[in-house]
C-alpha positions in Angstrom: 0.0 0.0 0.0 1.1 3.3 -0.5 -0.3 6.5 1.2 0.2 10.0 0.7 -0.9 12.8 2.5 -0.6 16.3 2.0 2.9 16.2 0.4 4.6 19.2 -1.1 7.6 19.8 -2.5 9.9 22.6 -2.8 12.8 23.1 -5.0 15.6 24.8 -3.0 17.2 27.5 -6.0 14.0 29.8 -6.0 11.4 28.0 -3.6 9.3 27.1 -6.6 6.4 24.8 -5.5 7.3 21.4 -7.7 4.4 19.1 -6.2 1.3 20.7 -3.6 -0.7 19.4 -1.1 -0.7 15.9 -2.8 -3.6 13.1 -1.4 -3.1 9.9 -2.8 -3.5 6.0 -1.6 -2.9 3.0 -3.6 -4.2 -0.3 -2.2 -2.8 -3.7 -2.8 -3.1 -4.6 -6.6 -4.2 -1.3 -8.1 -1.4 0.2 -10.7 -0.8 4.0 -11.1 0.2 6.1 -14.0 2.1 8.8 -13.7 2.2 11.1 -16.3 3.0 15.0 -17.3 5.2 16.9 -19.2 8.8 17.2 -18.7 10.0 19.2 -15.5 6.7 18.2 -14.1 7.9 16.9 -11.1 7.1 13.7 -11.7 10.8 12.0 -11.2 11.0 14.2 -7.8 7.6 12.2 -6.9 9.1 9.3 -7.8 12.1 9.7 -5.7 10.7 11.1 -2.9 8.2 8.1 -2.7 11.9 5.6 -2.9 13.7 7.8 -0.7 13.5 11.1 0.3 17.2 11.5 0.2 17.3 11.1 -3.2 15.7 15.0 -3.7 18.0 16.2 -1.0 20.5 18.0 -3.1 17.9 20.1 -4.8 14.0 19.8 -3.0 12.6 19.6 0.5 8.9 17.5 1.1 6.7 18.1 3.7 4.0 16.1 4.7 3.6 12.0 5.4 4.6 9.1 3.2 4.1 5.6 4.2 5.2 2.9 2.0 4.5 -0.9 2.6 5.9 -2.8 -1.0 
C-alpha cells in the first residue's frame, strides 16, 4: 500500500512549488500512471516516494509518506 498525505515539494534554487498538497492512496493490486510533461515533477515524486534522500541535493517535502511494498 502506498499513502500520501498532503505532500509538497519545494525546489531549494528559487522555492518554486514542484508538487502541492498531494492526497493519494494505492491499495494492494491497483497500478498508477504517472504522467506529465517534462519538468513536471514527476521523477521528484518518484524519488521522494523511494527515498526522500534522493531530492535532497535540490528539494525539501513536507507532509507523510508511508510505503509498505
Amino acid at each position: 500500500m502506498l499513502e500520501i498525505n498532503q505532500l509538497s515539494i519545494h525546489h531549494f534554487k528559487d522555492s518554486k512549488p514542484i508538487i502541492t498538497d498531494l492526497h493519494l492512496i494505492v491499495n494492494p493490486g491497483e497500478k498508477l500512471a504517472i504522467i506529465g510533461e517534462e519538468g513536471t515533477g514527476k521523477s521528484s515524486l518518484l524519488k521522494t516516494i523511494v527515498s526522500p534522500k534522493l531530492i535532497a541535493s535540490y528539494a525539501d517535502y513536507t507532509g507523510q509518506i508511508r510505503n509498505q511494498f
